[in-house]
N, C-alpha and C positions, 0 to 999 in steps of 0.2 A: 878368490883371494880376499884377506882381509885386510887394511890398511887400519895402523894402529900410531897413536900418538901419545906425546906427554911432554910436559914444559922440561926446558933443558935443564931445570936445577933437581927436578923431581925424579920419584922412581919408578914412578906404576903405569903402566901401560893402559891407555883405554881405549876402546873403536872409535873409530873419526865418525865424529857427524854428521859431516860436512864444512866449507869455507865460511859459509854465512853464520854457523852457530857456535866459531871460534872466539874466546874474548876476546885475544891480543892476536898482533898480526903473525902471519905464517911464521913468518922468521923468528918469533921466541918459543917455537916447537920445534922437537926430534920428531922422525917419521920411522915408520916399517912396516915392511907387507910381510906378509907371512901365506902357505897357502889357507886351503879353507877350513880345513881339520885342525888347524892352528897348532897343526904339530914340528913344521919348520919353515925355517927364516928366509926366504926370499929374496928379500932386500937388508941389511942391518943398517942400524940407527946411521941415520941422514937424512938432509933437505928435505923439504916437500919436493922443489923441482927433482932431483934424481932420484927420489923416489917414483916418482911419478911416469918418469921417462921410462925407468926399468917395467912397469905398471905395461904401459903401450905396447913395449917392444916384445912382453908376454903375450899380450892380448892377440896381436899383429900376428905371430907363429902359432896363436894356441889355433886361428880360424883360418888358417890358410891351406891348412889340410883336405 
């Protein structure tokens, strides 16, 4: 999965590069997972936290097989 961001007034999508190498705090980004072929949308534009949630709850069923 790819997790993709961009500041809320902005339009372009880029790959997160992490918490620590964001300038401003979480909260003045949109978030989105996508799968890994970045051919569709997983999550649509919100939070980091429910982004993030939905993130786990993939993860959780992808390994429980």
């Amino acid at each position: 999965m790819v997790l993709q961001f961009k500041l809320k007034g902005d339009t372009r999508w880029k790959k997160y590069p992490g918490k620590d190498k964001l300038e401003k705090p979480v909260s003045a980004y949109d978030f989105r997972l996508l799968n890994e072929a970045q051919t569709k949308v997983l999550v649509p534009k919100s939070s980091y936290e429910k982004v993030m949630k939905r993130f786990r709850q993939i993860e959780f069923f992808k390994h429980r097989r």
